[in-house]
Residue frames as qw, qx, qy, qz and C-alpha x, y, z in Angstrom:
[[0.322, 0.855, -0.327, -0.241, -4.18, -12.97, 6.82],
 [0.951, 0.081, 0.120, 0.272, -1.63, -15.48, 5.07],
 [0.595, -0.405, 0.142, 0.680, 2.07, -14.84, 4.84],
 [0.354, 0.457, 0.520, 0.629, 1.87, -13.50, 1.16],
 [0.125, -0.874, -0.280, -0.377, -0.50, -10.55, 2.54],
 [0.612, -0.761, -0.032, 0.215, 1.58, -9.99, 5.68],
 [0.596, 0.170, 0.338, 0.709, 4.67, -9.63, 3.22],
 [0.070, 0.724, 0.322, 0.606, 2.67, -7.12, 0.95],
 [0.465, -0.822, -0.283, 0.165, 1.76, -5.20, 4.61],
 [0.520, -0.693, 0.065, 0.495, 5.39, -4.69, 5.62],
 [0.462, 0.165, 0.240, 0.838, 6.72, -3.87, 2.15],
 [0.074, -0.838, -0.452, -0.297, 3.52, -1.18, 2.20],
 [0.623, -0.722, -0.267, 0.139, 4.93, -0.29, 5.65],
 [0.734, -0.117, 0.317, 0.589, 8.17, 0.49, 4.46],
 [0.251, 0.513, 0.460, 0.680, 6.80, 2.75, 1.57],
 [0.231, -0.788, -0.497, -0.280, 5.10, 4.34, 3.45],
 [0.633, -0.600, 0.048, 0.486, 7.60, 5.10, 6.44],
 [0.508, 0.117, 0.286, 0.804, 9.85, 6.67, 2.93],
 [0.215, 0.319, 0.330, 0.862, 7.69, 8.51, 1.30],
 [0.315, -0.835, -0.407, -0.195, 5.11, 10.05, 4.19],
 [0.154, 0.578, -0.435, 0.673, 8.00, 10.78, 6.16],
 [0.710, -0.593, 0.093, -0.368, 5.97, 9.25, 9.33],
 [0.332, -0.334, 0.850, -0.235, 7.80, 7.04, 12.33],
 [0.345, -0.001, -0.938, -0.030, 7.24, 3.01, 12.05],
 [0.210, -0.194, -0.911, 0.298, 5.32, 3.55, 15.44],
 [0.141, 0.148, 0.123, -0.971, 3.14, 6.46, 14.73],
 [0.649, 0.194, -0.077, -0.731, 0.45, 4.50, 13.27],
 [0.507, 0.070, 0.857, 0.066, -0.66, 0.88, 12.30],
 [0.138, -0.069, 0.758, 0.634, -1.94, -0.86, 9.30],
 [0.031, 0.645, 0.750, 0.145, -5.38, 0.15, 9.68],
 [0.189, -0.584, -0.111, 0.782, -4.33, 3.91, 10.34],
 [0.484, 0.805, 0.332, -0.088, -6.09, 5.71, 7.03],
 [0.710, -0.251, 0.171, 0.635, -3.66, 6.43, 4.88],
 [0.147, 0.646, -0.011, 0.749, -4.39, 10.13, 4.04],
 [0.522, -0.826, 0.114, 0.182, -3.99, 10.75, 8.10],
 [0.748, -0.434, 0.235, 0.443, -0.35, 9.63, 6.81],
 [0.129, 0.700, -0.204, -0.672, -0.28, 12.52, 4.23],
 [0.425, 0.108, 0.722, 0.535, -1.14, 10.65, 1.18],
 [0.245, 0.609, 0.101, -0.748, -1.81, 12.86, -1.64],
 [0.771, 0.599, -0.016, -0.218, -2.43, 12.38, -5.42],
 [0.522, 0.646, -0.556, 0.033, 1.59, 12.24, -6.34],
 [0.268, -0.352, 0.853, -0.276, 2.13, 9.90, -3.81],
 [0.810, 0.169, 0.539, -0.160, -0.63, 7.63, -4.77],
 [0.684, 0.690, -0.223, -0.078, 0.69, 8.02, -8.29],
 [0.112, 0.703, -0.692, 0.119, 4.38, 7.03, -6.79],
 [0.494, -0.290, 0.735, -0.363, 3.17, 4.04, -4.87],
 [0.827, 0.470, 0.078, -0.299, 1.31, 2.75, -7.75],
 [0.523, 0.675, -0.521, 0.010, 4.56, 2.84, -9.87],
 [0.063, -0.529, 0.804, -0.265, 6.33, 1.00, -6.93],
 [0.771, 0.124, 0.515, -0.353, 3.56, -1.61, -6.75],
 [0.757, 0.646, -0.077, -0.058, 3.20, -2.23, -10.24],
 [0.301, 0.638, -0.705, 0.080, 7.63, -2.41, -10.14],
 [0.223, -0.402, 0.845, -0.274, 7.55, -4.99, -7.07],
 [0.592, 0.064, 0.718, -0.359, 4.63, -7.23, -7.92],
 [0.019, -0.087, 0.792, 0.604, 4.12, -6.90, -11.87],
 [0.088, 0.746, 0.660, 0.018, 0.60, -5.44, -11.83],
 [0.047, 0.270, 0.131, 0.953, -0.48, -3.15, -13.59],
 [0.192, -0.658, -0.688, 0.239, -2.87, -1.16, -11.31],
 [0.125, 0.707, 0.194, 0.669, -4.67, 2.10, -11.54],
 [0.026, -0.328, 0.421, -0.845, -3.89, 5.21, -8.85],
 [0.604, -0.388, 0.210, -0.664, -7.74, 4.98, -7.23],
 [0.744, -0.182, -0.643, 0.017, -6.73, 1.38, -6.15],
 [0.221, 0.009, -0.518, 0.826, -5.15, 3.49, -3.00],
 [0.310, -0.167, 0.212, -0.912, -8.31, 5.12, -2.63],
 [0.805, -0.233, -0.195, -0.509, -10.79, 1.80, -2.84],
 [0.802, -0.267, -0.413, 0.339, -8.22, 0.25, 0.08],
 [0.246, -0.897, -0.149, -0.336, -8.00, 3.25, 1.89],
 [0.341, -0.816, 0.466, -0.033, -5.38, 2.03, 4.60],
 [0.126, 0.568, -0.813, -0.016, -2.27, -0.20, 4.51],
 [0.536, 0.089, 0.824, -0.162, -4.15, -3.74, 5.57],
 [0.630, 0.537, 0.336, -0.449, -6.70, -3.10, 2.84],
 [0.633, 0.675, -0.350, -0.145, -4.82, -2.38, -0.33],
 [0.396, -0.294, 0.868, -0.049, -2.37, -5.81, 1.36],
 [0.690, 0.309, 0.546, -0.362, -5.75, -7.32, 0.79],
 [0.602, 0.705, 0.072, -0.368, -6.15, -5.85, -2.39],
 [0.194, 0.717, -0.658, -0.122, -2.86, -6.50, -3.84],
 [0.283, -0.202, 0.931, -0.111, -2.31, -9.95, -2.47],
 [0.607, 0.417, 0.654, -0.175, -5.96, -10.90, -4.60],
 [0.394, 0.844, -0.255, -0.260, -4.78, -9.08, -7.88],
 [0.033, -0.518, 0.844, 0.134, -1.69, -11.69, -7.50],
 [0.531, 0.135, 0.797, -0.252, -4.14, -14.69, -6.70],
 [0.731, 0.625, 0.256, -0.095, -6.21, -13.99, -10.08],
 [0.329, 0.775, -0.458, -0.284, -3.08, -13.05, -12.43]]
């Protein structure tokens, strides 16, 4: 992983820690992230907060084709690479 993606991770990590309500140490970044109660209005919030911190515009089922907090890094950090 390169710093850029490891960045994306912890800001992910962060969101996530707000708006699931979970501990920091209850899970890692490969922990599916409907175990960590994502639901539609949450992927619909994270989107918005993506799209505010990185200036992409990206649709809700990107949460669902990166499934856990490493993945949609991935994803997010290669959406920056091509823009």
């Amino acid at each position: 992983m390169n710093t850029e993606t490891d960045a994306i991770e912890s800001w992910l990590v962060d969101r996530v820690v707000a708006y699931g309500r979970v501990d920091t140490g209850t899970f890692t970044p490969e922990t599916p992230l409907a175990e960590l109660g994502l639901d539609s209005v949450y992927a619909l919030t994270l989107c918005g907060d993506i799209e505010d911190e990185y200036d992409l515009d990206v649709d809700p089922t990107i949460v669902w084709d990166h499934p856990t907090i490493r993945e949609l890094a991935g994803g997010i950090s290669e959406r920056l690479a091509a823009a």
